[in-house]
mmCIF file of the C-alpha atoms, coordinates in Angstrom:
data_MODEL
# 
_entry.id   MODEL 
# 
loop_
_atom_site.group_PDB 
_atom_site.id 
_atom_site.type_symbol 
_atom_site.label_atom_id 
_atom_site.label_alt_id 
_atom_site.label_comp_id 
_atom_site.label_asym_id 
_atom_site.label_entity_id 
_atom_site.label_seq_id 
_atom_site.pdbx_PDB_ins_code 
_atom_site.Cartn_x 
_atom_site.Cartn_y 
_atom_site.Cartn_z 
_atom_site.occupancy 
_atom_site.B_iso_or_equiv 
_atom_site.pdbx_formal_charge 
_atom_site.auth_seq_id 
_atom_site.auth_comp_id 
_atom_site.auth_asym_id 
_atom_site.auth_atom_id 
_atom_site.pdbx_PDB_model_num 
ATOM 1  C CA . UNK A 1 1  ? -10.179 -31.411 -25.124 1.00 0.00 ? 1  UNK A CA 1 
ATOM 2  C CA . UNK A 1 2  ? -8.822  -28.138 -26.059 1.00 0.00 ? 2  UNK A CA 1 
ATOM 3  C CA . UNK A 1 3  ? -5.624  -27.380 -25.850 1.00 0.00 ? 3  UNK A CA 1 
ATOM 4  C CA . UNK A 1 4  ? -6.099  -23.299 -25.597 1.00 0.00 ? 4  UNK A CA 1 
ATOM 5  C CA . UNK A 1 5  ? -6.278  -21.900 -22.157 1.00 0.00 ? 5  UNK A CA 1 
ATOM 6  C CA . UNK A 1 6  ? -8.449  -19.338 -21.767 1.00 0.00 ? 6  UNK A CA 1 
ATOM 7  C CA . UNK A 1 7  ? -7.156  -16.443 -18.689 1.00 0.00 ? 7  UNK A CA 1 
ATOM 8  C CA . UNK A 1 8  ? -9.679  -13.970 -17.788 1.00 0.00 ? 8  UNK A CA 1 
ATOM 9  C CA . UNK A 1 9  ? -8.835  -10.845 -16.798 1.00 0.00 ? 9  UNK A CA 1 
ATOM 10 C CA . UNK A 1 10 ? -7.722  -10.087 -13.487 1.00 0.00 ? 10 UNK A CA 1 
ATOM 11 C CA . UNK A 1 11 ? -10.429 -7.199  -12.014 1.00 0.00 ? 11 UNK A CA 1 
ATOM 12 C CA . UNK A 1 12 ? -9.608  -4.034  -9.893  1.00 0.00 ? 12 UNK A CA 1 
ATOM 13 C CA . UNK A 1 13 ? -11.410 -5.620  -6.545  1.00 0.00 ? 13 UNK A CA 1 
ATOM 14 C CA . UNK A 1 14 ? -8.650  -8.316  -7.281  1.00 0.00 ? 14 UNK A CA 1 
ATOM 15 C CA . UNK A 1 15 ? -5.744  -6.147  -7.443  1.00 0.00 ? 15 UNK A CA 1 
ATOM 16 C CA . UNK A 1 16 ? -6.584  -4.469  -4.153  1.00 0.00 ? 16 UNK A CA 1 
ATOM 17 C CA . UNK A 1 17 ? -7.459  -7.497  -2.873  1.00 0.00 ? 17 UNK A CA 1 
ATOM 18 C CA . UNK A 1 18 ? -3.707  -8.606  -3.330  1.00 0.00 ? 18 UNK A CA 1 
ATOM 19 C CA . UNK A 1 19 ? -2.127  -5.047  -2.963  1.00 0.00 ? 19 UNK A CA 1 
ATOM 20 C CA . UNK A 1 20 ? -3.653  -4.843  0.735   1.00 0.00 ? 20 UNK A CA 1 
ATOM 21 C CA . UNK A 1 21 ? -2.473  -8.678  1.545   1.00 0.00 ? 21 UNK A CA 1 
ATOM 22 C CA . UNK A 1 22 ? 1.264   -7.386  0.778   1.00 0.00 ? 22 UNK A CA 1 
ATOM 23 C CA . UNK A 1 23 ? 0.792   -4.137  2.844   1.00 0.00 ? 23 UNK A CA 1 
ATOM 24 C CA . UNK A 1 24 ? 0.499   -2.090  -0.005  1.00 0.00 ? 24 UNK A CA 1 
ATOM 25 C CA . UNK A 1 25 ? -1.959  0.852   -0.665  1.00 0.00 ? 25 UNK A CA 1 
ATOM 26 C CA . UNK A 1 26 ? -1.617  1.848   -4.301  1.00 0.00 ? 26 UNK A CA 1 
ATOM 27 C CA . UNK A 1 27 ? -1.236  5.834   -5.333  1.00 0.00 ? 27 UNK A CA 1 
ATOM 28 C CA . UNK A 1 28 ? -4.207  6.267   -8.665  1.00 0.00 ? 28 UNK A CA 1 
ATOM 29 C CA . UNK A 1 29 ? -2.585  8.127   -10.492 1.00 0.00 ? 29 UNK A CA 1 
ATOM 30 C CA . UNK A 1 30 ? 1.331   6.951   -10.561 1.00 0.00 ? 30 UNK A CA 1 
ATOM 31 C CA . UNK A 1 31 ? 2.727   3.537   -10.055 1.00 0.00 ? 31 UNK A CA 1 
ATOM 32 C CA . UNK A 1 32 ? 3.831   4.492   -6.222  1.00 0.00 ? 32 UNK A CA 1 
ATOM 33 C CA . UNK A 1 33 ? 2.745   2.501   -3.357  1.00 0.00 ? 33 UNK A CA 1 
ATOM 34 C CA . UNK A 1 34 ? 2.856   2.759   0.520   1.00 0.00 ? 34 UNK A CA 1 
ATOM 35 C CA . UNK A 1 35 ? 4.277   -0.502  1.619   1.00 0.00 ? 35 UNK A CA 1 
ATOM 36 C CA . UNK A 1 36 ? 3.214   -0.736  5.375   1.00 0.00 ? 36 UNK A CA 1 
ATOM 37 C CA . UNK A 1 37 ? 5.146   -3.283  7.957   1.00 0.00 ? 37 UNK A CA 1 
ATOM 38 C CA . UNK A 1 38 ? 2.717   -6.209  9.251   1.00 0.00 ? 38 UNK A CA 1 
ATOM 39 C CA . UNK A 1 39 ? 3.674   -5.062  13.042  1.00 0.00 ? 39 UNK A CA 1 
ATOM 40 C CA . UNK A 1 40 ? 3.829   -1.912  14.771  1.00 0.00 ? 40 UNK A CA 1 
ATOM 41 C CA . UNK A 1 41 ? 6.157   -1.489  17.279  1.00 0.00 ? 41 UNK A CA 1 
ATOM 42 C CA . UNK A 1 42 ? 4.772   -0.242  20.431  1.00 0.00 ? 42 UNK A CA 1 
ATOM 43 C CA . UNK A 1 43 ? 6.578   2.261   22.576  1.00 0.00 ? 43 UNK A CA 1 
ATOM 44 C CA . UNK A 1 44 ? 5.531   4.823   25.172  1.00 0.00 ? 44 UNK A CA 1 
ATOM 45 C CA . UNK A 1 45 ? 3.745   7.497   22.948  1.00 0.00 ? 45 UNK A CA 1 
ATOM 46 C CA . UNK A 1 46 ? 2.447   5.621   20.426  1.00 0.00 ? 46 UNK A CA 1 
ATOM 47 C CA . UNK A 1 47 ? 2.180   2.289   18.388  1.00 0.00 ? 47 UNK A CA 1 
ATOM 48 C CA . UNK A 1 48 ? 5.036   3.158   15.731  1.00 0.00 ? 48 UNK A CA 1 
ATOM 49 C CA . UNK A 1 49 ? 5.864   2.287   12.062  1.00 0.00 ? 49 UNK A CA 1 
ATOM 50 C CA . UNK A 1 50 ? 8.003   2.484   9.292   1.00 0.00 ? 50 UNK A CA 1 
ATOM 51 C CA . UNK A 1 51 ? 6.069   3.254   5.741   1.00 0.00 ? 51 UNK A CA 1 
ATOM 52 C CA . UNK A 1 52 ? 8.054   3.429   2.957   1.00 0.00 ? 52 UNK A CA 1 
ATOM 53 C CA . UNK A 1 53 ? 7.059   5.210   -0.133  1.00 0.00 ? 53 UNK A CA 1 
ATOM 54 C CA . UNK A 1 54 ? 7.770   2.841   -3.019  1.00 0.00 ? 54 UNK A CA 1 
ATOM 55 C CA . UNK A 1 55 ? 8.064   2.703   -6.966  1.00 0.00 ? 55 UNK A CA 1 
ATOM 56 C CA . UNK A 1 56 ? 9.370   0.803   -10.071 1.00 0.00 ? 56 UNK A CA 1 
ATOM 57 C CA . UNK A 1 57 ? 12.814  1.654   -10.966 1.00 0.00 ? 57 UNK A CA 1 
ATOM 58 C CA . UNK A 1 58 ? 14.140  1.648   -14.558 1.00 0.00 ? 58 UNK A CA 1 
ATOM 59 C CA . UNK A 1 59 ? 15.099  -1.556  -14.116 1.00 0.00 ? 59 UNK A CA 1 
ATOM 60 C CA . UNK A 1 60 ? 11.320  -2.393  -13.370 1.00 0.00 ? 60 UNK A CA 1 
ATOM 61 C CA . UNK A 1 61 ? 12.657  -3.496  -9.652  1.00 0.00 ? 61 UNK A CA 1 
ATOM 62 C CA . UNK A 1 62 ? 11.214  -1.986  -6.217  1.00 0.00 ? 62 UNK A CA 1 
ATOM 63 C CA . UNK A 1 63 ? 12.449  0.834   -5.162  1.00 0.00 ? 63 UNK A CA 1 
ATOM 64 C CA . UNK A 1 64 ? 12.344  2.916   -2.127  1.00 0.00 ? 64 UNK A CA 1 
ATOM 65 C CA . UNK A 1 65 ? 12.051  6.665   -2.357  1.00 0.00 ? 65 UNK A CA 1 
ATOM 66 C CA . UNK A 1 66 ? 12.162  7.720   1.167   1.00 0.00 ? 66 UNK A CA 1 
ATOM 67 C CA . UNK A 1 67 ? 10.609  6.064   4.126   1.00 0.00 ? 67 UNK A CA 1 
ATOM 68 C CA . UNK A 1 68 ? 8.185   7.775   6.900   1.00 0.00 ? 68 UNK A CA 1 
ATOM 69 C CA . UNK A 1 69 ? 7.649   7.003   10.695  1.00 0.00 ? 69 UNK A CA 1 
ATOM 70 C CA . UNK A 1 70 ? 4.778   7.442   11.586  1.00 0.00 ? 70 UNK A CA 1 
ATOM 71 C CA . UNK A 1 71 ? 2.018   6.514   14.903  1.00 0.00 ? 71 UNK A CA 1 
ATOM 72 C CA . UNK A 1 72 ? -0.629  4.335   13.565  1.00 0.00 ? 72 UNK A CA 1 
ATOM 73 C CA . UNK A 1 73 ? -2.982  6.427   16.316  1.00 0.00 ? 73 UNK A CA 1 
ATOM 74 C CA . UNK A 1 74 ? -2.158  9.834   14.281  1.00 0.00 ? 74 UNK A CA 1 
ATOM 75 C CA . UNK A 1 75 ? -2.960  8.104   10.608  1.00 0.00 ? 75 UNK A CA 1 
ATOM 76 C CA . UNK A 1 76 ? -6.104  6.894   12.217  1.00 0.00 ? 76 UNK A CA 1 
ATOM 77 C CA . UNK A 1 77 ? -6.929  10.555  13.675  1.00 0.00 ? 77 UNK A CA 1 
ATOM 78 C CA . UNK A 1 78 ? -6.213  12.236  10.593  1.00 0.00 ? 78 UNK A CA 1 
ATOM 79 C CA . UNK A 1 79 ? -8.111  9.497   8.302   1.00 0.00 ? 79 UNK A CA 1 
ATOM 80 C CA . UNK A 1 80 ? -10.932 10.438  10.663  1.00 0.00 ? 80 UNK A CA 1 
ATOM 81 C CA . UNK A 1 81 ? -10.882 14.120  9.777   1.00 0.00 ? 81 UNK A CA 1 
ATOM 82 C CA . UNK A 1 82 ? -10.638 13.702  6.233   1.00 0.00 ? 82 UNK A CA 1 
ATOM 83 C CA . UNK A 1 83 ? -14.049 14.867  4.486   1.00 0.00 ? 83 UNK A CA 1 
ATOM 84 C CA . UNK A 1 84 ? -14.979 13.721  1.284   1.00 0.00 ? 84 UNK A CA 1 
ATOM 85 C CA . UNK A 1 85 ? -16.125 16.732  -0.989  1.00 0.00 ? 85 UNK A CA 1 
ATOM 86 C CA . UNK A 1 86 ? -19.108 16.222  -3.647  1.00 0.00 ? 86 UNK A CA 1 
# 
């Protein structure tokens, strides 16, 4: 039996996989995340929630930048209206 242990490498399906099972939707280009809460709270307007805007610090630790309240009715609207150019 050998003893070397051979690790593949973790893919990209993985990765978002994982990222969206922590409430995370990764920016492409820079190492910031949205980190979304697993409830919304729902009050008379609107299903609310509190997205921060995360990123490694220095110290490698999370960090938030600055955090955003937002409707989870307007993020779906506006997702909607998005077009996706050639």
């Amino acid at each position: 039996m050998s003893d070397k242990i051979k690790h593949f490498p973790r893919g990209q399906e993985r990765r978002e996989r994982l990222n969206l099972r922590k409430y995370r939707v990764p920016c492409q280009i820079t190492g910031r995340w949205l980190q979304f809460p697993q409830t919304a709270h729902a009050l008379a307007g609107g299903d609310f929630m509190t997205i921060d805007v995360m990123t490694l610090g220095a110290d490698d630790n999370e960090r938030k930048v600055c955090e955003l309240v937002l409707t989870k009715q307007d993020l779906i609207r506006m997702i909607a209206q998005v077009t996706t150019s050639a």
